[in-house]
C-alpha positions as CSV (number, residue, x, y, z in Angstrom):
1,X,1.7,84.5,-203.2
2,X,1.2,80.9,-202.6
3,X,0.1,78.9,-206.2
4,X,-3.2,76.6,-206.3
5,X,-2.9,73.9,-204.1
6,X,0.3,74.3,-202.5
7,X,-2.2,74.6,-199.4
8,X,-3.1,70.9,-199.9
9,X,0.2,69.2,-200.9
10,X,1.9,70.5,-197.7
11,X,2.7,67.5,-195.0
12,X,1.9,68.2,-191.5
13,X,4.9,67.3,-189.5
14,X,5.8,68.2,-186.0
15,X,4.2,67.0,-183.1
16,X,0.6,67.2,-184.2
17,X,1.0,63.8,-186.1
18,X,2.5,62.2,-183.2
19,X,-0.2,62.9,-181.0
20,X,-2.7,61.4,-183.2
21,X,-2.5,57.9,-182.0
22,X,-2.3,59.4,-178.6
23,X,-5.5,61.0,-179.2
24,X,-7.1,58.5,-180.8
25,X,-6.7,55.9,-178.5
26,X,-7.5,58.5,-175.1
27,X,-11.1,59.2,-177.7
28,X,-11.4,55.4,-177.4
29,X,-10.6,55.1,-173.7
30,X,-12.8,58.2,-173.0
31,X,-15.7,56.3,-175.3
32,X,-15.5,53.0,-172.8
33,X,-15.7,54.8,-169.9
34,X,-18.3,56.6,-170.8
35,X,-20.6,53.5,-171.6
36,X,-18.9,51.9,-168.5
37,X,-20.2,54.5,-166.2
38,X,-23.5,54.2,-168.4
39,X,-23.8,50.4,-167.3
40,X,-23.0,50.9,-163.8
41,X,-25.5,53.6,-163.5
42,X,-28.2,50.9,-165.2
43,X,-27.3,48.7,-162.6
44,X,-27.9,51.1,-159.8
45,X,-31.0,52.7,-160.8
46,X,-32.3,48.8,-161.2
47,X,-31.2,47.2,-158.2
48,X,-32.8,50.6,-156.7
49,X,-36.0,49.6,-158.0
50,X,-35.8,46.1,-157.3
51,X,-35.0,47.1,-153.6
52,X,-37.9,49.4,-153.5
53,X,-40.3,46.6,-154.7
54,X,-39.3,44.2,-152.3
55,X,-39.5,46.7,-149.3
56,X,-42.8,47.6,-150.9
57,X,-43.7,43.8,-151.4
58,X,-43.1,42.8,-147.4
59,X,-45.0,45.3,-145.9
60,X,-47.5,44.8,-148.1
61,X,-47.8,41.3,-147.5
62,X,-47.7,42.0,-143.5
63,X,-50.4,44.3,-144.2
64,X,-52.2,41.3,-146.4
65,X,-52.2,38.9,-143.5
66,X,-53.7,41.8,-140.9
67,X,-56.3,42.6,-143.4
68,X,-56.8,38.9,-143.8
69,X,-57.7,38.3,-140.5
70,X,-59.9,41.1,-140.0
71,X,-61.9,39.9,-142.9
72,X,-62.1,36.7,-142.5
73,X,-63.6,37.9,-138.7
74,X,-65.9,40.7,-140.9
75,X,-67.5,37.9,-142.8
76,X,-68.2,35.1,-140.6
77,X,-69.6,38.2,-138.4
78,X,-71.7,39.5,-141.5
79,X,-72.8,35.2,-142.1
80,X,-74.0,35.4,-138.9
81,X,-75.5,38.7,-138.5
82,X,-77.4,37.5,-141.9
83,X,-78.5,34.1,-140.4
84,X,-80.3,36.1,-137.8
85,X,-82.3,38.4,-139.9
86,X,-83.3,34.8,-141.9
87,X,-84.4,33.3,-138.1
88,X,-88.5,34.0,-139.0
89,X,-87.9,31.9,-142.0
90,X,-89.3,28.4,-142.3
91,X,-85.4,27.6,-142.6
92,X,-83.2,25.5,-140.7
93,X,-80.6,26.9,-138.6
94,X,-78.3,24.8,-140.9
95,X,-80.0,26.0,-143.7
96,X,-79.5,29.4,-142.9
97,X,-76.2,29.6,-141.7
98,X,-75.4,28.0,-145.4
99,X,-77.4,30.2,-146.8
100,X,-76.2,33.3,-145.5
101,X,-72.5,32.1,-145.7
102,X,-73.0,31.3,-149.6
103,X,-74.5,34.9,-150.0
104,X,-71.3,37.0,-148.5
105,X,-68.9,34.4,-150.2
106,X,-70.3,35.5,-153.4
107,X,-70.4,39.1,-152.7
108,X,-66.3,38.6,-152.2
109,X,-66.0,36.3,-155.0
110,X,-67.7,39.2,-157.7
111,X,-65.6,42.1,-155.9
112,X,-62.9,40.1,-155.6
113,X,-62.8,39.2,-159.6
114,X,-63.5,42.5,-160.4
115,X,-61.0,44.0,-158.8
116,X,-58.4,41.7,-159.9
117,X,-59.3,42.5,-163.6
118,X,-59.1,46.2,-163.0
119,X,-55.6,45.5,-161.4
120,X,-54.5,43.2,-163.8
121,X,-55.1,46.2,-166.6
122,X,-53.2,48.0,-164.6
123,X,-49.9,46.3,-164.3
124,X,-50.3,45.8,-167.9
125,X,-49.4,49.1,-168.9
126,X,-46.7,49.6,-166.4
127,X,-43.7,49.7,-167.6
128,X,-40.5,47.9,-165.9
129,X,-38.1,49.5,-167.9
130,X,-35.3,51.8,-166.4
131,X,-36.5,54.6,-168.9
132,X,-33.5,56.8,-167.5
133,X,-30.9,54.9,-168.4
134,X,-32.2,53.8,-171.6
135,X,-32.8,57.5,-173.2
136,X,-29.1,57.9,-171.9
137,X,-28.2,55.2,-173.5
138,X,-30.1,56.2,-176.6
139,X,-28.9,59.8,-176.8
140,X,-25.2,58.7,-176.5
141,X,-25.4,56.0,-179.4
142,X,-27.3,59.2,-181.2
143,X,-23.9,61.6,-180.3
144,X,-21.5,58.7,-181.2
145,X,-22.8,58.0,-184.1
146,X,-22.9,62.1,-185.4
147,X,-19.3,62.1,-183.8
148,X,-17.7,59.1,-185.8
């Protein structure tokens, strides 16, 4: 029968003690290579969404410039289509050409400011964070920190 705390002055010897700087430094091999592969996938997921935006940001521009033309054509078509109803007016045709080209250009300009406000709200609350990769991040600082 073994006597109080004979359990706790006994040495461990044998291999078990050897291996502990072995295992010790593999934990802290194992530990950078886990926040290695943790970077690398940051990196991916934000050159991903970098590439994404600027795929997205060239055709959108292409598709700017179409719908450019095709308003600028709309509007000087709408000027003129206004001028004409305005031809029984004691107006000049000068007069009436400004007149209806002032009137559509202020149309645009209270759309236009409108919906750059509502848009502007918008990208405000989007976030350009890779949230993946940061609650990754967050979880393993969480488990090393329980761990060690």
């Amino acid at each position: 029968m073994a006597t109080p705390g004979t359990a706790m002055n006994k040495r461990v010897e044998g291999p078990e003690v050897e291996n502990l700087p072995v295992l010790l430094t593999r934990l802290g091999d194992d530990v950078m290579q886990l926040f290695d592969t943790k970077v690398s996938l940051l990196k991916v997921e934000v050159q991903e969404e970098v590439n994404a935006f600027l795929r997205a940001g060239i055709v959108i521009a292409m598709a700017a410039m179409v719908a450019l033309i095709g308003f600028a054509l709309a509007s000087v078509a709408l000027a003129f289509g206004i001028s004409t109803q305005l031809a029984n007016t004691n107006l000049t045709t000068p007069a009436r050409y400004g007149l209806s080209f002032v009137s559509v250009g202020l149309v645009y300009l209270i759309g236009g400011t409108i919906t750059a406000l509502v848009m502007k709200g918008r990208l405000s609350r989007q976030s350009l964070l890779p949230n993946r990769s940061v609650n990754e991040l967050r979880k393993d600082k969480e488990w090393l920190k329980k761990e060690l």
